[in-house]
C-alpha positions as CSV (number, residue, x, y, z in Angstrom):
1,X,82.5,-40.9,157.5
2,X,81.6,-37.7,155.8
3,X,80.5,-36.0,158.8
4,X,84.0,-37.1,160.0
5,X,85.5,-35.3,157.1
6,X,82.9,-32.1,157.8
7,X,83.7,-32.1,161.6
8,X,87.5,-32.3,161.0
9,X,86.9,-29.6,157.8
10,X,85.3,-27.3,160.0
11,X,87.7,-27.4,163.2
12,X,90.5,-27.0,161.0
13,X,88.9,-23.4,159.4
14,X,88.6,-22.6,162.9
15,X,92.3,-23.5,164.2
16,X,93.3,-21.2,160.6
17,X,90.8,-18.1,161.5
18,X,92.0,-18.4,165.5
19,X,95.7,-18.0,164.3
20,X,94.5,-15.4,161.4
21,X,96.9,-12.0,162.9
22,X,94.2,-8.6,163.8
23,X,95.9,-5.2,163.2
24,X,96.0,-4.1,166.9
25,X,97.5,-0.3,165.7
26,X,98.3,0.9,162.3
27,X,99.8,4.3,161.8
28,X,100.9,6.7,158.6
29,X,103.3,9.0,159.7
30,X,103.5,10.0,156.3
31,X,99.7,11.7,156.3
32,X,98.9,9.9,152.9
33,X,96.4,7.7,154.5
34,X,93.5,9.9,156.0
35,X,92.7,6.4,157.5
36,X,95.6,6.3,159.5
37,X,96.9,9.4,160.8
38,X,98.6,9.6,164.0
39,X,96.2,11.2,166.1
40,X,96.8,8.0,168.7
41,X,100.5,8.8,169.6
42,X,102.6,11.5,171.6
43,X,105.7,12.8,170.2
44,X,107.9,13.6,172.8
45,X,112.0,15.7,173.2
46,X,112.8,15.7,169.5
47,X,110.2,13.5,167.7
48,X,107.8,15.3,165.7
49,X,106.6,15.1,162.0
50,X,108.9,16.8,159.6
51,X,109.5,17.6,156.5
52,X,111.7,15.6,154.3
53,X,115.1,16.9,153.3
54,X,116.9,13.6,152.4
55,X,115.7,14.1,148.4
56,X,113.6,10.7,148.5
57,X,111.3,9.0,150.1
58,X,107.6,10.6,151.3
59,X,107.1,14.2,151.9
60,X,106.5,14.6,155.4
61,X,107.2,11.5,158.6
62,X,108.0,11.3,161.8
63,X,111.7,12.2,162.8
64,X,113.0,10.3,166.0
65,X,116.4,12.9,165.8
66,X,117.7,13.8,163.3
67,X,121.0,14.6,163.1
68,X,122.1,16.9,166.1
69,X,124.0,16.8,168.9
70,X,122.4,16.4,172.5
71,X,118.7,14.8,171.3
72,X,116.5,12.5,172.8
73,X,113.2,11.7,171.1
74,X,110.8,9.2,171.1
75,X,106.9,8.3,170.3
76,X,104.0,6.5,171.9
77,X,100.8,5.1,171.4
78,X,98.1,6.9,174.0
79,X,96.4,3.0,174.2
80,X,97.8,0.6,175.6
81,X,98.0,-2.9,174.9
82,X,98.2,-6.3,177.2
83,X,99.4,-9.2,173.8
84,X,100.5,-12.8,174.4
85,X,102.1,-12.5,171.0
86,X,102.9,-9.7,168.5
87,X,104.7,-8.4,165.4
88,X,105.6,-4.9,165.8
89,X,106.4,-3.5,161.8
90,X,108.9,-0.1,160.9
91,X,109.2,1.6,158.0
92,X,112.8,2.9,159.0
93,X,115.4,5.6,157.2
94,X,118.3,6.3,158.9
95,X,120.3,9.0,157.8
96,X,123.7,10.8,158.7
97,X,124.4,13.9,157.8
98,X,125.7,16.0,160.9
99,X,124.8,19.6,161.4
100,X,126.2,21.9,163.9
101,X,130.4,22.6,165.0
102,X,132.2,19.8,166.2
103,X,130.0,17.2,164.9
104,X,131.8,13.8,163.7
105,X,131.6,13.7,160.1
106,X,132.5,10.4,159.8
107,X,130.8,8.4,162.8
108,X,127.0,8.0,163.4
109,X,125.6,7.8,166.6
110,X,123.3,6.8,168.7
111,X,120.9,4.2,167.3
112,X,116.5,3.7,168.4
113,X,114.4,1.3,169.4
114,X,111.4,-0.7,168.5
115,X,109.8,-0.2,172.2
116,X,106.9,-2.0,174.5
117,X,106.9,-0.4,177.3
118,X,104.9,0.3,181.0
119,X,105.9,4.4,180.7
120,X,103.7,5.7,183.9
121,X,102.2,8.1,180.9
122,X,103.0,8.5,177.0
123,X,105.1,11.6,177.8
124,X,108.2,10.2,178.9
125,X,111.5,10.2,178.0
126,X,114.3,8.0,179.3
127,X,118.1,9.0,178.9
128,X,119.3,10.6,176.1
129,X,122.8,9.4,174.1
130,X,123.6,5.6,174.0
131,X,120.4,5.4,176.0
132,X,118.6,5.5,172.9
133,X,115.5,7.5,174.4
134,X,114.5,5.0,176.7
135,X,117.1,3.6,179.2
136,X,118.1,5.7,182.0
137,X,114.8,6.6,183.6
138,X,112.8,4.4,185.9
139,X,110.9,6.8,187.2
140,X,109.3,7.3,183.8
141,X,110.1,4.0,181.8
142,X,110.1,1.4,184.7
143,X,109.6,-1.4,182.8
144,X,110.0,-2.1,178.9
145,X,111.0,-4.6,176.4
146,X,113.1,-3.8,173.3
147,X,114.9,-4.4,170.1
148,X,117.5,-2.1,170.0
149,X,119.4,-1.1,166.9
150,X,122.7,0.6,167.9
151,X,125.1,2.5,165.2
152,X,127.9,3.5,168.0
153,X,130.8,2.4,167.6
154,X,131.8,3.0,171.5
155,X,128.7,0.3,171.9
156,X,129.9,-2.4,169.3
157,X,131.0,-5.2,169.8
158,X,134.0,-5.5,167.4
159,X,135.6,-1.9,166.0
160,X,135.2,0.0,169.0
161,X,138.4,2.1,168.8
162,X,136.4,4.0,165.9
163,X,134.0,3.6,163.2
164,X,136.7,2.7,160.8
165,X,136.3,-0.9,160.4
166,X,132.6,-0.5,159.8
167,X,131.5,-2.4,162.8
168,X,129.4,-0.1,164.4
169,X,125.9,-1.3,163.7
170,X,124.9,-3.8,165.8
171,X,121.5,-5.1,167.3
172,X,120.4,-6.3,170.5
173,X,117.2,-7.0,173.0
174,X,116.2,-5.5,176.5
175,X,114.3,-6.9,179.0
176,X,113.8,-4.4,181.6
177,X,112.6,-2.9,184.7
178,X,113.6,-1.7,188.0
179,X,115.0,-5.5,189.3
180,X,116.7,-6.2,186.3
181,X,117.8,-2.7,185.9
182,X,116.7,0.1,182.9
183,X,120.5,1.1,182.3
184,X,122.0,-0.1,178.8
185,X,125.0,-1.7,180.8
186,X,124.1,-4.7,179.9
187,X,122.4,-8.1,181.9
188,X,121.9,-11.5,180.5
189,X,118.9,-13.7,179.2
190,X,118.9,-15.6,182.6
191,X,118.5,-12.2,184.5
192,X,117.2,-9.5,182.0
193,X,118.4,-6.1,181.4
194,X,119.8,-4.6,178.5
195,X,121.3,-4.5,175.3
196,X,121.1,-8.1,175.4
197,X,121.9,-10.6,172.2
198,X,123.7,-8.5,170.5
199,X,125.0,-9.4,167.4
200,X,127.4,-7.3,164.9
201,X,125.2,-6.3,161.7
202,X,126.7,-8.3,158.3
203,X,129.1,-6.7,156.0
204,X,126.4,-6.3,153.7
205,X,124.4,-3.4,156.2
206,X,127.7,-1.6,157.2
207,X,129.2,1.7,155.7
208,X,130.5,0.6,152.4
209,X,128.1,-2.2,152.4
210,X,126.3,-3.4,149.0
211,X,123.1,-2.5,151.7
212,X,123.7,-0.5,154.4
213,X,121.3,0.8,157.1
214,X,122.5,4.2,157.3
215,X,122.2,6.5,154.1
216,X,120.8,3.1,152.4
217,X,117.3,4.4,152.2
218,X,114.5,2.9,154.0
219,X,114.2,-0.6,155.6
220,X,111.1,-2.5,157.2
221,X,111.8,-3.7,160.3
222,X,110.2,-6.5,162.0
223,X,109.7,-7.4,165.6
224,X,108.5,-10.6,166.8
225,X,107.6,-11.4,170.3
226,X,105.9,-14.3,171.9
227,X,105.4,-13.9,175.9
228,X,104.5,-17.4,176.6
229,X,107.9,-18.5,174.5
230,X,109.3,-16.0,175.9
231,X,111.3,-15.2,172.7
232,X,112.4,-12.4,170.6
233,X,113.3,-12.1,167.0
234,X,114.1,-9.4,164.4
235,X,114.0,-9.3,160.8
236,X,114.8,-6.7,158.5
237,X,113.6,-6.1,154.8
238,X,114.4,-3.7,151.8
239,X,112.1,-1.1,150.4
240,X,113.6,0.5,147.5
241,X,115.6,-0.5,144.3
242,X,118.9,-0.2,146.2
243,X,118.3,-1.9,149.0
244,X,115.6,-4.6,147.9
245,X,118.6,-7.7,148.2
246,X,117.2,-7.9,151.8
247,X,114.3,-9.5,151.8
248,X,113.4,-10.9,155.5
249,X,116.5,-11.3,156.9
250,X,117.1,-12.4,160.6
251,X,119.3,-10.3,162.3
252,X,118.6,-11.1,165.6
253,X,117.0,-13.9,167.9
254,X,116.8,-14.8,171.5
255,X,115.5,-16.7,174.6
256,X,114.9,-14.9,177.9
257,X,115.8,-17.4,180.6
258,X,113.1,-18.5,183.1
259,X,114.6,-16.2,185.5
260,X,114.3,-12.6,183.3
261,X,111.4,-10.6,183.9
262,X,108.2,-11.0,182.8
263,X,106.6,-9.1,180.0
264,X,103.3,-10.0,180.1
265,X,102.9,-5.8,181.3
266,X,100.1,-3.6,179.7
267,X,102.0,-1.4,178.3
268,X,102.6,1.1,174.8
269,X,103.9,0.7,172.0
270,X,106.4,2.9,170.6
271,X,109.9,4.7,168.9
272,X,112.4,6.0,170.8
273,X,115.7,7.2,169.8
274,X,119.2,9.7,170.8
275,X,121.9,10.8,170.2
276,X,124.7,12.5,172.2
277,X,128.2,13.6,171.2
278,X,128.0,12.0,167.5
279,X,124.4,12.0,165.5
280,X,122.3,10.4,163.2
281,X,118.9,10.8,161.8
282,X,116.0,8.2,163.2
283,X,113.1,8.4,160.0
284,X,110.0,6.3,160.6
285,X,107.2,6.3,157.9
286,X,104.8,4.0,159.6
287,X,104.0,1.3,162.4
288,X,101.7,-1.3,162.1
289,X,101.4,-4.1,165.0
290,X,99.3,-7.4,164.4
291,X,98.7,-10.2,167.2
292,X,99.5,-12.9,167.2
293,X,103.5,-12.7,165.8
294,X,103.6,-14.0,162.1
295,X,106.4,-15.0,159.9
296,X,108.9,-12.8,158.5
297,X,106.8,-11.3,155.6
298,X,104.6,-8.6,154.3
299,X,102.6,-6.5,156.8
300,X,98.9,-8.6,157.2
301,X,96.1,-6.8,156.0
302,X,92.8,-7.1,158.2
303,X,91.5,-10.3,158.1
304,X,94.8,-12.3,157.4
């Protein structure tokens, strides 16, 4: 009976050290940790690391776009990754404070990703605008999955006259490539495409909000994926002493239908982002992605 209890004892440490998440890539766009510099990605249109002019936060990170008219940026890693499960982790600021004539001063636009994608190199770009820096191009993004975070208002939901009613952040999922389609016009979880799922942002994370995303400071963002599941979520958590209510909050799940595309691609991680007529600034301060997906929560350390 003993030996029962051993045998059972020891499968059970196995089960928990099989489902233990390994850092797959960890990255400091801040350059405080010499550890973890990003010597493993390409910046690409209008990403690049910057200095910080928004008064707070690190020194130095990597800005998507940031705040012009006209941009498209993004980042990826140079590996590239084949994962059955994943949680992709964003250190996030997103600011808006328009520069250059004509500019809205009122309205942000256009939004970034959180990005897996089969880019045929880690140069490309995809369309820049509501494309968010990665739809629009299939002959250099052909296939992708995303979580999308959107702050146009002409892509809301609700509100889309103006920005006004504060209705203009919004997230959504893309499942992508060149059946389904890599334009954000828009598909369905049966049949894939993108900007997919979307749900309106609460009150809370809105202009005016007791929270919001934009000009609320920084955020962690936190993509889950399973491939066998074939499901998505997104949570979203506060990092400094304004914002710090949020504490792993779901803003967005879904199903892919049997039909959608597969996304069991090797691929890249990374950031991508635009803007077109309106602007907004895409701040990211680091990336960390573990496999398999864990639970809303703090980024694992190695060996949790």
């Amino acid at each position: 009976m003993h030996r029962g209890r051993f045998i059972f004892a020891a499968a059970l440490a196995l089960t928990t050290v099989s489902a233990q998440a390994a850092i797959v890539s960890s990255t400091d766009f801040t350059l405080q940790d010499a550890t973890r510099l990003p010597t493993k990605w390409e910046m690409n249109g209008t990403a690049g690391l910057k200095l910080n002019r928004l008064g707070s936060g690190p020194a130095v990170f990597l800005g998507v776009v940031d705040n012009k008219t006209g941009q498209t940026g993004t980042a990826w890693t140079n590996d590239t990754f084949k994962l059955d499960s994943f949680s992709m982790f964003a250190d996030i600021n997103v600011d808006f404070h328009p520069r250059g004539p004509g500019v809205s001063a009122t309205c942000p636009a256009d939004g970034f990703t959180l990005a897996f994608g089969a880019p045929t190199d880690q140069f490309q770009l995809g369309g820049g605008g509501g494309s968010l820096g990665i739809y629009g191009n299939a002959d250099a993004v052909p296939q992708f999955i995303a979580f999308e975070v959107n702050t146009w208002y002409g892509q809301a939901i609700e509100g889309t006259d103006d920005c006004a009613t504060h209705k203009n952040v919004t997230f959504a999922f893309a499942n992508a490539n060149s059946d389904s389609g890599t334009d954000r016009a828009g598909g369905d979880a049966d049949s894939g495409g993108g900007k997919i799922g979307q749900v309106t942002a609460a009150d809370a994370l809105q202009t005016g909000g007791a929270t919001p995303l934009i000009n609320g400071g920084w955020f962690r963002y936190q993509w889950n994926v399973d491939v066998a599941a074939k499901t998505m979520s997104a949570y979203l958590t506060g990092l400094d002493d304004a914002n710090k209510a949020v504490q792993n909050l779901k803003v967005a799940e879904i199903k892919w239908g049997a039909a959608s595309p597969k996304f069991d691609f090797t691929g890249r991680f990374g950031i991508t982002g635009g803007t077109g007529g309106g602007t907004d600034g895409v701040n990211v301060a680091q990336v960390v992605v573990v496999s398999p997906a864990v639970a809303a929560g703090p980024i694992p350390t190695a060996g949790e």
